[in-house]
mmCIF file as gemmi writes it, N, C-alpha and C atoms, coordinates in Angstrom:
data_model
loop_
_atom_site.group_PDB
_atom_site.id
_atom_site.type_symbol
_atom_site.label_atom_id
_atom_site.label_alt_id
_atom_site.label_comp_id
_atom_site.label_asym_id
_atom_site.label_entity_id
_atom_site.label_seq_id
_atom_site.pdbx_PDB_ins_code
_atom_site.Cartn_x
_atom_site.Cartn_y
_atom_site.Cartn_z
_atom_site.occupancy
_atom_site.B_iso_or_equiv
_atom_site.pdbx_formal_charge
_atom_site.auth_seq_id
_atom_site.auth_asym_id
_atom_site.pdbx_PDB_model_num
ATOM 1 N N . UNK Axp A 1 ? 39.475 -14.026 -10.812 1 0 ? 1 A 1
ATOM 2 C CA . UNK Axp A 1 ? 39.43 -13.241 -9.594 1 0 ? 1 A 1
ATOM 3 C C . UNK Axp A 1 ? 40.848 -12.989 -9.106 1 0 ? 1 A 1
ATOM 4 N N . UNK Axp A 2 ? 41.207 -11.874 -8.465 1 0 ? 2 A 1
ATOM 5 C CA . UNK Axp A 2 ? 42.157 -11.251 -8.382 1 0 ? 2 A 1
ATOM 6 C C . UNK Axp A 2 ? 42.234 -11.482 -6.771 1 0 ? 2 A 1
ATOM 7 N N . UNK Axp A 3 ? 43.359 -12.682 -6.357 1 0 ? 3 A 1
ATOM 8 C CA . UNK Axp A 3 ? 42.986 -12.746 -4.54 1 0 ? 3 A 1
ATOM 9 C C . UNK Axp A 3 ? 44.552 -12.242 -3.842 1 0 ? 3 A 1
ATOM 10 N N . UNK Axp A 4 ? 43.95 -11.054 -3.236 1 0 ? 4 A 1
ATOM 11 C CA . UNK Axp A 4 ? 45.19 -10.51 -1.972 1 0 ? 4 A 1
ATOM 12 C C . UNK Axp A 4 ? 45.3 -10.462 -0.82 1 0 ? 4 A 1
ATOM 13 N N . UNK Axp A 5 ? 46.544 -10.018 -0.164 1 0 ? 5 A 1
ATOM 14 C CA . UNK Axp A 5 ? 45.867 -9.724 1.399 1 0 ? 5 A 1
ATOM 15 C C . UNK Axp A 5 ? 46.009 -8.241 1.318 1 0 ? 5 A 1
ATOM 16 N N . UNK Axp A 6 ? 46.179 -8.045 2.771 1 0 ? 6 A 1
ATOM 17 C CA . UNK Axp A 6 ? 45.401 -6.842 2.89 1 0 ? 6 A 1
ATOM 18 C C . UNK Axp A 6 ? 47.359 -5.957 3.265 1 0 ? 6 A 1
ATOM 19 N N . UNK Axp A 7 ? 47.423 -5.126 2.381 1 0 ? 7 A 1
ATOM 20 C CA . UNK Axp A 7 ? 48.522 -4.239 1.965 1 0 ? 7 A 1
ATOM 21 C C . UNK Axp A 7 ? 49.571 -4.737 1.465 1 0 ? 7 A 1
ATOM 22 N N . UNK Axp A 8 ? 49.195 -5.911 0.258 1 0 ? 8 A 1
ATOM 23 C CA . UNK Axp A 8 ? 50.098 -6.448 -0.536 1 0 ? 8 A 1
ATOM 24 C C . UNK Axp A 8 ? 49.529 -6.23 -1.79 1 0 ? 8 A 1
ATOM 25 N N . UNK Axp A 9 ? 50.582 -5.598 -2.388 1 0 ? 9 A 1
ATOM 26 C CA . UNK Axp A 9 ? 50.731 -4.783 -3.801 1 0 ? 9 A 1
ATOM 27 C C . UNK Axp A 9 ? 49.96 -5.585 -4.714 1 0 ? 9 A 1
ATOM 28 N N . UNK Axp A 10 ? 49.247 -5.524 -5.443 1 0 ? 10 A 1
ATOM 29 C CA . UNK Axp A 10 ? 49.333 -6.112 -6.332 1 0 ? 10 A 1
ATOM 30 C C . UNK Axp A 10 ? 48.598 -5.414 -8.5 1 0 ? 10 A 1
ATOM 31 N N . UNK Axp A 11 ? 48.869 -6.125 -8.893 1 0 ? 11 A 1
ATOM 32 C CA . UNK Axp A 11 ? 49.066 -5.24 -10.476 1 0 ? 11 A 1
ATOM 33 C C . UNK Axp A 11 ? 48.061 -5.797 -11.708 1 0 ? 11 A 1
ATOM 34 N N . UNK Axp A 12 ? 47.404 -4.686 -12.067 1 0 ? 12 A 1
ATOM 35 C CA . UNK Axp A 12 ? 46.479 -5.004 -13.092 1 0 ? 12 A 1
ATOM 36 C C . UNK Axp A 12 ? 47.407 -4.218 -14.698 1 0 ? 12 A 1
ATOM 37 N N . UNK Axp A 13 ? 47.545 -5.589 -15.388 1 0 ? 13 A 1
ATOM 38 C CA . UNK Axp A 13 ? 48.13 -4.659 -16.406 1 0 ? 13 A 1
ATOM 39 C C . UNK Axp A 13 ? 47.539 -5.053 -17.768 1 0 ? 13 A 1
ATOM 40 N N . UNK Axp A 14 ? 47.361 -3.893 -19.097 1 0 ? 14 A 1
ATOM 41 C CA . UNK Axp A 14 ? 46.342 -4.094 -20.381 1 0 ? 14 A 1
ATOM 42 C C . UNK Axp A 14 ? 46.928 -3.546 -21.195 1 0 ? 14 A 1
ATOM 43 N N . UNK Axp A 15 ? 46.498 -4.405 -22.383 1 0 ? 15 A 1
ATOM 44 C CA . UNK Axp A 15 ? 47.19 -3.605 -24.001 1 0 ? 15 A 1
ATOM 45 C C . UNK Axp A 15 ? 46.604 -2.282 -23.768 1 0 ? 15 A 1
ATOM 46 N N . UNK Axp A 16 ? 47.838 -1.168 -24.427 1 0 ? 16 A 1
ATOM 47 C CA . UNK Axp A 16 ? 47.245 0.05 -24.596 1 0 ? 16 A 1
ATOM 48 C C . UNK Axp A 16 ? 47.528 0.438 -25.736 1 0 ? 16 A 1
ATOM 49 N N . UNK Axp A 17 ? 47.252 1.821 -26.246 1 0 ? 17 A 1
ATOM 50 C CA . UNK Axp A 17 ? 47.901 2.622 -27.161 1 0 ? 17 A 1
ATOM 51 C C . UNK Axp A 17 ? 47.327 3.888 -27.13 1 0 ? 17 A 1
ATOM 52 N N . UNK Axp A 18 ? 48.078 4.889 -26.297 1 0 ? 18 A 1
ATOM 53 C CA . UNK Axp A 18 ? 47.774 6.286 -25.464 1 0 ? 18 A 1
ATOM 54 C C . UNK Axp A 18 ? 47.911 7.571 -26.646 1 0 ? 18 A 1
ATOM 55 N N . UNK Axp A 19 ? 48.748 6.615 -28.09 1 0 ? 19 A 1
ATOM 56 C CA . UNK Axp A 19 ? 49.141 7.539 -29.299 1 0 ? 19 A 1
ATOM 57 C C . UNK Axp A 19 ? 47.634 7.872 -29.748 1 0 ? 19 A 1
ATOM 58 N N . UNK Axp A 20 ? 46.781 7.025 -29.44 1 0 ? 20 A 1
ATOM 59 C CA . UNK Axp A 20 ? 45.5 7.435 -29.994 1 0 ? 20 A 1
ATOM 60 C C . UNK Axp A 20 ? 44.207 7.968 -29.185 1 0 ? 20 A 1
ATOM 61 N N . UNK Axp A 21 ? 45.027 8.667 -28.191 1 0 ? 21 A 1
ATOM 62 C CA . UNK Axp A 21 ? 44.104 9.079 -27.285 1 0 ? 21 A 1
ATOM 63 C C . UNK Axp A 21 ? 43.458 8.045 -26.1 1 0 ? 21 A 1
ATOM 64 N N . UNK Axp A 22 ? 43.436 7.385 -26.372 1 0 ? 22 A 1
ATOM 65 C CA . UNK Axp A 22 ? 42.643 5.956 -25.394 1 0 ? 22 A 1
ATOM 66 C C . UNK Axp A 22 ? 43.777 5.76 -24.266 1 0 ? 22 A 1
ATOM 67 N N . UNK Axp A 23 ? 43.015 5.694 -23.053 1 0 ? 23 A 1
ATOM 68 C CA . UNK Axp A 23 ? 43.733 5.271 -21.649 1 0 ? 23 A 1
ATOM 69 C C . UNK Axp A 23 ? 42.576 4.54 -20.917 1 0 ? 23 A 1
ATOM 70 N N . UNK Axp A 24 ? 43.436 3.995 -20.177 1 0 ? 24 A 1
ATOM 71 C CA . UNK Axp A 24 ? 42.516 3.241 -19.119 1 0 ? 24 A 1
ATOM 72 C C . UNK Axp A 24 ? 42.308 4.048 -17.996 1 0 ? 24 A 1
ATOM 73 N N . UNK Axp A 25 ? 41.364 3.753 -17.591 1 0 ? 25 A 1
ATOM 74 C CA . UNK Axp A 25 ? 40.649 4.425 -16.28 1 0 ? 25 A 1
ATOM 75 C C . UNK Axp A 25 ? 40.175 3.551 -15.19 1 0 ? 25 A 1
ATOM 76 N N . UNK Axp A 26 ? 40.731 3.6 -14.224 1 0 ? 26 A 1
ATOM 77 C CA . UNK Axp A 26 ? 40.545 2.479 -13.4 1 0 ? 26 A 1
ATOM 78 C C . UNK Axp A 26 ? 39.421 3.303 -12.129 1 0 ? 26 A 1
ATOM 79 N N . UNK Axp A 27 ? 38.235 2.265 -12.135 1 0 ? 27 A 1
ATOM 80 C CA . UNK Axp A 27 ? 37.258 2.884 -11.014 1 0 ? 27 A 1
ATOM 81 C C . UNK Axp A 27 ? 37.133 1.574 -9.781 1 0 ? 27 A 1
ATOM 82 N N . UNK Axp A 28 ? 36.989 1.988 -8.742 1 0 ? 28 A 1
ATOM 83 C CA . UNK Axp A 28 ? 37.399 1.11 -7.793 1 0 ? 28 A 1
ATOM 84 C C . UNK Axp A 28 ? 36.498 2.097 -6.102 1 0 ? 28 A 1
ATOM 85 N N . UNK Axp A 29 ? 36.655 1.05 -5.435 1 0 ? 29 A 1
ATOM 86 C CA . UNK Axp A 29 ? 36.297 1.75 -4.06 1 0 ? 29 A 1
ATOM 87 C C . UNK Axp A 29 ? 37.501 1.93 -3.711 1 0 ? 29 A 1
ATOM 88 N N . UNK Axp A 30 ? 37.655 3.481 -3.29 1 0 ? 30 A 1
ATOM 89 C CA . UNK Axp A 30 ? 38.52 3.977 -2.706 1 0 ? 30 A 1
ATOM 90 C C . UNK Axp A 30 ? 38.529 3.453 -0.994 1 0 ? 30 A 1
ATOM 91 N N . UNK Axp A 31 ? 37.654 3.156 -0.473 1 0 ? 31 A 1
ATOM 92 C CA . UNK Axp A 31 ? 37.393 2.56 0.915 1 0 ? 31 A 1
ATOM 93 C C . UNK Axp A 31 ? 38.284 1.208 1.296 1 0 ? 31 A 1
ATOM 94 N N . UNK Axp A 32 ? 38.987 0.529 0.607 1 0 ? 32 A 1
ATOM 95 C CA . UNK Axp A 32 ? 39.13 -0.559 -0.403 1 0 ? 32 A 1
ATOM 96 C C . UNK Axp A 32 ? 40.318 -1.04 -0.719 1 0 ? 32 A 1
ATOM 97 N N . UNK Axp A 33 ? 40.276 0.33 -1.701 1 0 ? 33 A 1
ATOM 98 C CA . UNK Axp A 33 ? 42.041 -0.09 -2.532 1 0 ? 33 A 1
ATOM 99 C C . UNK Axp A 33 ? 42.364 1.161 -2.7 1 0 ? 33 A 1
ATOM 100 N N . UNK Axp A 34 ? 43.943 1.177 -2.675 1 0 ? 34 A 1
ATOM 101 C CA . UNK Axp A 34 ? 44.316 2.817 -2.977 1 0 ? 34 A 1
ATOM 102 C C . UNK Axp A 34 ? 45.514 2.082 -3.976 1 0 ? 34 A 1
ATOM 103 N N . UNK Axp A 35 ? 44.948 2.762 -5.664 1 0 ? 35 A 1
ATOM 104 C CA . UNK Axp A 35 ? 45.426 3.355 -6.385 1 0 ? 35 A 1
ATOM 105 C C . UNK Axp A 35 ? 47.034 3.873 -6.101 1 0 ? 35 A 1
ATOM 106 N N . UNK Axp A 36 ? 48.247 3.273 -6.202 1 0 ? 36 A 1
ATOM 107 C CA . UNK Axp A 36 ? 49.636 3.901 -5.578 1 0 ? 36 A 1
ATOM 108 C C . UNK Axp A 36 ? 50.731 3.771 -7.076 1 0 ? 36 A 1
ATOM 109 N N . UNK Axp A 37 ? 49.995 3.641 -7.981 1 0 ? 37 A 1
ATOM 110 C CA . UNK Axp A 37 ? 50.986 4.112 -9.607 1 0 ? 37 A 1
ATOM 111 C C . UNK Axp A 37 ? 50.584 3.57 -10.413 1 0 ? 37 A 1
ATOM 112 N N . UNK Axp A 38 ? 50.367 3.876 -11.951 1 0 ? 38 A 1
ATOM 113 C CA . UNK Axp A 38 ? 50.18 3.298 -13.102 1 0 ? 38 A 1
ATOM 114 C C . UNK Axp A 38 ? 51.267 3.948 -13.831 1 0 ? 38 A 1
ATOM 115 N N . UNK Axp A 39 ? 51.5 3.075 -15.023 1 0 ? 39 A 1
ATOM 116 C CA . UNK Axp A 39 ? 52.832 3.314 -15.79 1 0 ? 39 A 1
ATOM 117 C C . UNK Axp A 39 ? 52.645 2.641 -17.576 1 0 ? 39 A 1
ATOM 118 N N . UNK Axp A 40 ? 53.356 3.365 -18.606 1 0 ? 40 A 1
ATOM 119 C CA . UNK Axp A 40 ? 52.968 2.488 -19.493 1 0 ? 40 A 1
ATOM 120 C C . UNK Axp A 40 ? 54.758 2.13 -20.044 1 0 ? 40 A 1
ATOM 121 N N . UNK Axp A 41 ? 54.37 1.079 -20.561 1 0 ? 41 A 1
ATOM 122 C CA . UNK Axp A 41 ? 56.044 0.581 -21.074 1 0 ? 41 A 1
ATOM 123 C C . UNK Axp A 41 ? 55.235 0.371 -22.44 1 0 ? 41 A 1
ATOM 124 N N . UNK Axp A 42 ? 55.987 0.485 -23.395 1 0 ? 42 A 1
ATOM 125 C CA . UNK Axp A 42 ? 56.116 1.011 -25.402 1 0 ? 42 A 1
ATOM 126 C C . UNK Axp A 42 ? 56.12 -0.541 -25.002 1 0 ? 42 A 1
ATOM 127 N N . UNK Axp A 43 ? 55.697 -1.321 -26.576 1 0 ? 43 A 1
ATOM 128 C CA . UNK Axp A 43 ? 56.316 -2.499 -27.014 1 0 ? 43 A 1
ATOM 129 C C . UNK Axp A 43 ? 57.585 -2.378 -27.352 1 0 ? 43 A 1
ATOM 130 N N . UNK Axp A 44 ? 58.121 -3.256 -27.723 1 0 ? 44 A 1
ATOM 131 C CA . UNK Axp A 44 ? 59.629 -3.675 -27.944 1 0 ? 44 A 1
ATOM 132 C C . UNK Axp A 44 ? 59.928 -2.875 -29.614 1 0 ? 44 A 1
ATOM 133 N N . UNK Axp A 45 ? 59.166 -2.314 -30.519 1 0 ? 45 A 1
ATOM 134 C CA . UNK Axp A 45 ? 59.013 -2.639 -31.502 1 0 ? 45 A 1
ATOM 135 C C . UNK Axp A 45 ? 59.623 -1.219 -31.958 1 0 ? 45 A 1
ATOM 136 N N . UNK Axp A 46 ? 59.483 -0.45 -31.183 1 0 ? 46 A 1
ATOM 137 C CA . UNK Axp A 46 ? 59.914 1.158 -31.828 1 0 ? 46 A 1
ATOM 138 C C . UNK Axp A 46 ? 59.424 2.145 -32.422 1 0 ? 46 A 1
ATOM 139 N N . UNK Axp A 47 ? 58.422 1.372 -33.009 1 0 ? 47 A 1
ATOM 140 C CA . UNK Axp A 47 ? 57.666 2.421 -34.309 1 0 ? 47 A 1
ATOM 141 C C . UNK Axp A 47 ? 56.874 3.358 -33.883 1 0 ? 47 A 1
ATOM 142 N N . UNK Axp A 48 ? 56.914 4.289 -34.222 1 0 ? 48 A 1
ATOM 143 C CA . UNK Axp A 48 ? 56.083 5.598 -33.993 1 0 ? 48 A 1
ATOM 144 C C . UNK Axp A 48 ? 54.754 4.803 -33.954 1 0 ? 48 A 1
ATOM 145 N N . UNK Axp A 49 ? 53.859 5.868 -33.009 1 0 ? 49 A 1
ATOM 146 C CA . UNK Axp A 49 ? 52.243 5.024 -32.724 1 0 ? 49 A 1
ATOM 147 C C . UNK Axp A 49 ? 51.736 3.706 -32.188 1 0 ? 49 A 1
ATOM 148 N N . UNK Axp A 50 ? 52.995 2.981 -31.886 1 0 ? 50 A 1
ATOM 149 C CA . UNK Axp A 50 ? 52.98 1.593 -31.693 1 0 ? 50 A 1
ATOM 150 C C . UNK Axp A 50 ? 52.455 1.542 -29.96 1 0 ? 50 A 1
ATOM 151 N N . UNK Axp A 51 ? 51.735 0.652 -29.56 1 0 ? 51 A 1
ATOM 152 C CA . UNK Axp A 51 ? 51.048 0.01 -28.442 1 0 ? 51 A 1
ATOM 153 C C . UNK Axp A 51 ? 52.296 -0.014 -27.317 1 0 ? 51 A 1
ATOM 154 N N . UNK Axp A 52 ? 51.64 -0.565 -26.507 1 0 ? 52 A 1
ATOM 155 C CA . UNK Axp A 52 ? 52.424 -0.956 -25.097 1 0 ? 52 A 1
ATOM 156 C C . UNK Axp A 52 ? 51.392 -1.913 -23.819 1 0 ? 52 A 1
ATOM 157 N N . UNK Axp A 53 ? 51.767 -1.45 -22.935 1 0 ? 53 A 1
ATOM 158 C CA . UNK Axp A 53 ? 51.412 -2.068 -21.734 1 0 ? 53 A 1
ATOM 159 C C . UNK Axp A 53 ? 51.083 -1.305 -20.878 1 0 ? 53 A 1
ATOM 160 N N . UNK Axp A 54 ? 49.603 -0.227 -20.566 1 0 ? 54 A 1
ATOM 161 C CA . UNK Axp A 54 ? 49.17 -0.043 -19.425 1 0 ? 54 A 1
ATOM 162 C C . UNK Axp A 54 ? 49.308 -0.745 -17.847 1 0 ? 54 A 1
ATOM 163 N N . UNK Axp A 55 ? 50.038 -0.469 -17.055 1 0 ? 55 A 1
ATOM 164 C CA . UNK Axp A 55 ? 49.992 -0.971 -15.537 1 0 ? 55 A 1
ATOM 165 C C . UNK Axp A 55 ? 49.801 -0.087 -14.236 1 0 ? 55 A 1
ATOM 166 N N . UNK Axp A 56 ? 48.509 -0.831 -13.771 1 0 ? 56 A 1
ATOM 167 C CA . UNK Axp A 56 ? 48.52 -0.187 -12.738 1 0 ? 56 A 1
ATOM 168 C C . UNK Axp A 56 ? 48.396 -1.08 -11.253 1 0 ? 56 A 1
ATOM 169 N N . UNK Axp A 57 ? 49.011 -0.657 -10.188 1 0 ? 57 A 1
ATOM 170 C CA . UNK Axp A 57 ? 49.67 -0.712 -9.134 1 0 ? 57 A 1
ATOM 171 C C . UNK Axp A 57 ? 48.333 -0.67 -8.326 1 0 ? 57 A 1
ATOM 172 N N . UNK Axp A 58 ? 47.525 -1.471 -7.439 1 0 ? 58 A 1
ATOM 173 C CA . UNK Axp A 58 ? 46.931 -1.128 -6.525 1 0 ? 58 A 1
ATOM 174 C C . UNK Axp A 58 ? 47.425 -1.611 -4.983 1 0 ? 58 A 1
ATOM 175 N N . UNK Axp A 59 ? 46.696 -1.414 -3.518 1 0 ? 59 A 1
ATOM 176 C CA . UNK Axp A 59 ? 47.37 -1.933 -2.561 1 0 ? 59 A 1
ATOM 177 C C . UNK Axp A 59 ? 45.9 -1.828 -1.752 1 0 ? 59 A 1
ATOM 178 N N . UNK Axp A 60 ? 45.414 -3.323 -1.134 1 0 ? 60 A 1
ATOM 179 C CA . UNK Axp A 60 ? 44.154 -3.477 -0.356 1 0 ? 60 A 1
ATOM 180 C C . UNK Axp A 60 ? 44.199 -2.973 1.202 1 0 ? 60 A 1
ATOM 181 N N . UNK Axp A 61 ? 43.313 -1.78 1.236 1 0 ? 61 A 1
ATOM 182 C CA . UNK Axp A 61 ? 43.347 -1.239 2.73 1 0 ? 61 A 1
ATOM 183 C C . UNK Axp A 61 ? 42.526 -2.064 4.174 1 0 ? 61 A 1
ATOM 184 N N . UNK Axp A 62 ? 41.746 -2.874 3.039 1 0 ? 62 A 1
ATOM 185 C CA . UNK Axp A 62 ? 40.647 -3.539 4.32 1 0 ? 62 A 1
ATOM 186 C C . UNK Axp A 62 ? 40.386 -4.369 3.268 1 0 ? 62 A 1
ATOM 187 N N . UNK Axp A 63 ? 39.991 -5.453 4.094 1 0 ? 63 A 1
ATOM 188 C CA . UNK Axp A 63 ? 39.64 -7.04 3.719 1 0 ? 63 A 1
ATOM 189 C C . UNK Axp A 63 ? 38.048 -7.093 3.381 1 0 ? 63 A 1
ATOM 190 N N . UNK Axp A 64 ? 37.754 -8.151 2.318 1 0 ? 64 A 1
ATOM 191 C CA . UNK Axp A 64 ? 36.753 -8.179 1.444 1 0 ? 64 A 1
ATOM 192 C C . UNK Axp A 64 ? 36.361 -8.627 0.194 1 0 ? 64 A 1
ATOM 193 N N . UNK Axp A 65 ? 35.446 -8.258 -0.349 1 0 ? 65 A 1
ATOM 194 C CA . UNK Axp A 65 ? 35.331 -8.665 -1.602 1 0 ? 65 A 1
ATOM 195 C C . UNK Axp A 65 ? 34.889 -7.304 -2.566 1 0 ? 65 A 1
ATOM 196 N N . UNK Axp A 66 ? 35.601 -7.381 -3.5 1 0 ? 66 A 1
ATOM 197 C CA . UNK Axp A 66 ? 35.585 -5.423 -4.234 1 0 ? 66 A 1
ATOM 198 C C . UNK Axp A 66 ? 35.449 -5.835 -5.621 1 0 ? 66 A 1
ATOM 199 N N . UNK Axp A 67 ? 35.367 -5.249 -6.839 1 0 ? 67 A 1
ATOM 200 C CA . UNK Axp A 67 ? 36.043 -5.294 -7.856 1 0 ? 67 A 1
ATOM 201 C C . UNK Axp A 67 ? 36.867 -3.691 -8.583 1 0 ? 67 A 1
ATOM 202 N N . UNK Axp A 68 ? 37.733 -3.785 -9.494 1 0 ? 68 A 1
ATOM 203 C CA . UNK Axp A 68 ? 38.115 -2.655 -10.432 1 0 ? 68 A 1
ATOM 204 C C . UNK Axp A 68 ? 37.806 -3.176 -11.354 1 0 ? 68 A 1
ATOM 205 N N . UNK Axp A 69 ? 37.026 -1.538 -12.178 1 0 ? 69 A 1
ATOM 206 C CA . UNK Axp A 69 ? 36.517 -1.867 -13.478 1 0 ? 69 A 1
ATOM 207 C C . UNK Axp A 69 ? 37.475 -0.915 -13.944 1 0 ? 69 A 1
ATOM 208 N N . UNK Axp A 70 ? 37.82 -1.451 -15.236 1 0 ? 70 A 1
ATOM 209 C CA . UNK Axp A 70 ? 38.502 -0.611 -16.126 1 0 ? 70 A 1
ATOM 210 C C . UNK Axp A 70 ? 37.945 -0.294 -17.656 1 0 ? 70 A 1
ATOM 211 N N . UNK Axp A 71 ? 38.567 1.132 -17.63 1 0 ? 71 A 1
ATOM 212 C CA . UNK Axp A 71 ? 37.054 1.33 -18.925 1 0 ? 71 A 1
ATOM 213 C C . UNK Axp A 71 ? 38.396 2.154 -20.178 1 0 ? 71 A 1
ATOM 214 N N . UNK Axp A 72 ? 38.232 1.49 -20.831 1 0 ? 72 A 1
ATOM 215 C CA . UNK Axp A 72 ? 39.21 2.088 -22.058 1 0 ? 72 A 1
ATOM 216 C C . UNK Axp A 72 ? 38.499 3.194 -22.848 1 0 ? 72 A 1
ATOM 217 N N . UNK Axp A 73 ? 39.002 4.401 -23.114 1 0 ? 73 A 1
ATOM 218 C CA . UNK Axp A 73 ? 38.201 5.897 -23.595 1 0 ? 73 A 1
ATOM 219 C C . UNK Axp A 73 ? 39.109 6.764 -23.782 1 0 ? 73 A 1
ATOM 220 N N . UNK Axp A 74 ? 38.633 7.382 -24.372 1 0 ? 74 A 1
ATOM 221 C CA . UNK Axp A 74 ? 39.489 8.899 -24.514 1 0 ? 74 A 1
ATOM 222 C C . UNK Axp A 74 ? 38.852 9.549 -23.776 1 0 ? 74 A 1
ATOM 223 N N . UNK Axp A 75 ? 39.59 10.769 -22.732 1 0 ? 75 A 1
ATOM 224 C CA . UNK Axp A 75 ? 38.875 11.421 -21.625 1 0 ? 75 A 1
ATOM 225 C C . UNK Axp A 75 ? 38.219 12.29 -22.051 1 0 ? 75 A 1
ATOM 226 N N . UNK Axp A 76 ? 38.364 12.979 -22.947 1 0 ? 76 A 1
ATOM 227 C CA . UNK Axp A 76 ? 37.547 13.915 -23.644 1 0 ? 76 A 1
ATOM 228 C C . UNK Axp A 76 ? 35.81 13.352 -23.755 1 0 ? 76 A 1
ATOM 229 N N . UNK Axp A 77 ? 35.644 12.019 -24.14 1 0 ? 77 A 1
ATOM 230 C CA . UNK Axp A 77 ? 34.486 11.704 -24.776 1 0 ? 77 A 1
ATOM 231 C C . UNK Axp A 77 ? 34.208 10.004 -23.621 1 0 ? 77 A 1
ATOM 232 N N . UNK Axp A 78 ? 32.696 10.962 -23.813 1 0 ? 78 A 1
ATOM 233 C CA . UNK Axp A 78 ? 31.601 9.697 -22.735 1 0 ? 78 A 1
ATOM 234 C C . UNK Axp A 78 ? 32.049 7.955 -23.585 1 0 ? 78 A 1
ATOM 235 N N . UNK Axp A 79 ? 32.252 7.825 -24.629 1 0 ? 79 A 1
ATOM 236 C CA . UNK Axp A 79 ? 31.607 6.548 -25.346 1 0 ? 79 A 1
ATOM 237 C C . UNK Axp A 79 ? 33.172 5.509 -24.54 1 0 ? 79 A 1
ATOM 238 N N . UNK Axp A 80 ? 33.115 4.731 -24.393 1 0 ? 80 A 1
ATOM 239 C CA . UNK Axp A 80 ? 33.529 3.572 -23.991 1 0 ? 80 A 1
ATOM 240 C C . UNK Axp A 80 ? 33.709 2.694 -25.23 1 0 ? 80 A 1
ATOM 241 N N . UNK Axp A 81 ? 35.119 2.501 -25.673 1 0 ? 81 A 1
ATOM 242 C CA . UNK Axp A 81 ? 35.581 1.397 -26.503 1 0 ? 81 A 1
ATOM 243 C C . UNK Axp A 81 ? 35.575 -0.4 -25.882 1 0 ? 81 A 1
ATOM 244 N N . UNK Axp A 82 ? 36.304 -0.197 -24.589 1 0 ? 82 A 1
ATOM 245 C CA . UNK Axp A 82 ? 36.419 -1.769 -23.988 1 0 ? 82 A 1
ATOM 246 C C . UNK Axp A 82 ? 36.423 -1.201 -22.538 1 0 ? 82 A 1
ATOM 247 N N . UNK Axp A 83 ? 35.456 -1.917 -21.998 1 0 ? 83 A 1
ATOM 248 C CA . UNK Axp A 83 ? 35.32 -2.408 -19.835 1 0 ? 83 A 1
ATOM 249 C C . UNK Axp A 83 ? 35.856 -4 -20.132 1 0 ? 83 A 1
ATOM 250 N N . UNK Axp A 84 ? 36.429 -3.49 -18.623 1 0 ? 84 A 1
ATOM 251 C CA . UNK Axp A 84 ? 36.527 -5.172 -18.132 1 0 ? 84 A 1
ATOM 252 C C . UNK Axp A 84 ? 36.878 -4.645 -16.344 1 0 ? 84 A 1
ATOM 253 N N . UNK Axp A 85 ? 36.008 -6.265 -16.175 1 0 ? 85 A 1
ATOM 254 C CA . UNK Axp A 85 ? 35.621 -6.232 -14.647 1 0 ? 85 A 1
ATOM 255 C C . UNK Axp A 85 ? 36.612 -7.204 -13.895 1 0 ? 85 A 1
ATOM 256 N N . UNK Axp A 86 ? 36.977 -6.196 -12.714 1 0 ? 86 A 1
ATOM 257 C CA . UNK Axp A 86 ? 38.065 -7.679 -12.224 1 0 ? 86 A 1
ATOM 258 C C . UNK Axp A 86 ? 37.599 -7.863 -11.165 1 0 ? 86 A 1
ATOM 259 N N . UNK Axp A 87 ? 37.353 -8.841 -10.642 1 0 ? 87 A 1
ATOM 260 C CA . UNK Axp A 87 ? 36.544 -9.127 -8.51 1 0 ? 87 A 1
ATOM 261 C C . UNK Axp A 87 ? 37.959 -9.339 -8.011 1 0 ? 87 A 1
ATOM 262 N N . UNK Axp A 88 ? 37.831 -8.875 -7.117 1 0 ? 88 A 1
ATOM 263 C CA . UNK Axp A 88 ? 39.052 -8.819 -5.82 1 0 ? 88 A 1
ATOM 264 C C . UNK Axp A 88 ? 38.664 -8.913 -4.725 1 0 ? 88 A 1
ATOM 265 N N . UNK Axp A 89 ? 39.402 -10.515 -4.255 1 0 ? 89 A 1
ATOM 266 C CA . UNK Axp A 89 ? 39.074 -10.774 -2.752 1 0 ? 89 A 1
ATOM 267 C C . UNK Axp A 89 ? 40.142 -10.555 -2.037 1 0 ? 89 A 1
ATOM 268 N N . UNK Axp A 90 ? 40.275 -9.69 -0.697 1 0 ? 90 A 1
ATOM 269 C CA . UNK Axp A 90 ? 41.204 -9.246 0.228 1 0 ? 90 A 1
ATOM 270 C C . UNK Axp A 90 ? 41.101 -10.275 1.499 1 0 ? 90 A 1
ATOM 271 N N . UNK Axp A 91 ? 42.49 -10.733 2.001 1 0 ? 91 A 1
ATOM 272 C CA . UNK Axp A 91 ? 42.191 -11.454 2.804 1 0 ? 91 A 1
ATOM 273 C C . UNK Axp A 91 ? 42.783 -10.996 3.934 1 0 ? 91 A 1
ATOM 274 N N . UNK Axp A 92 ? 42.54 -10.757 5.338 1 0 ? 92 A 1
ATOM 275 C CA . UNK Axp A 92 ? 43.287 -10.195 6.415 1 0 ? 92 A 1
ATOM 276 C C . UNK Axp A 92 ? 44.814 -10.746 6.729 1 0 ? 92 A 1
């Protein structure tokens, strides 16, 4: 569980590799949490096609209990490779 207060930053970050179409998609209550940047950093490694580090930046508007699901896909297409569920408790 992911525990914050309420308008302190905090960061969900996941293996990626965007060379193959696949990104993360982060779904969340907007009522909640506002979404304020995602970013990807390459591995160290150089090689053409090579992975990295999806991160994204959220910030809790109101206190509670929420989660972000994140769903790994290519936007083009419905099918879902990897979800994962994170619970987030906001504290005033």
């Amino acid at each position: 569980m992911i525990q914050s207060k309420l308008s302190l930053e905090f960061f969900i970050s996941l293996d990626s590799n965007p060379t193959t179409g696949y990104r993360w998609d982060a779904k969340f209550d907007p009522e909640r949490l506002k979404l304020i940047g995602k970013s990807f950093q390459p591995s160290g490694t150089g090689a053409i096609g090579s992975g990295g580090i999806e991160r994204f930046s959220f910030v809790p508007i109101k206190p509670g209990e929420t989660e972000v699901v994140m769903v790994y896909k290519r936007p083009w297409e419905s099918a879902e490779i990897d979800k994962k569920i994170f619970p987030v408790s906001v504290s005033g």
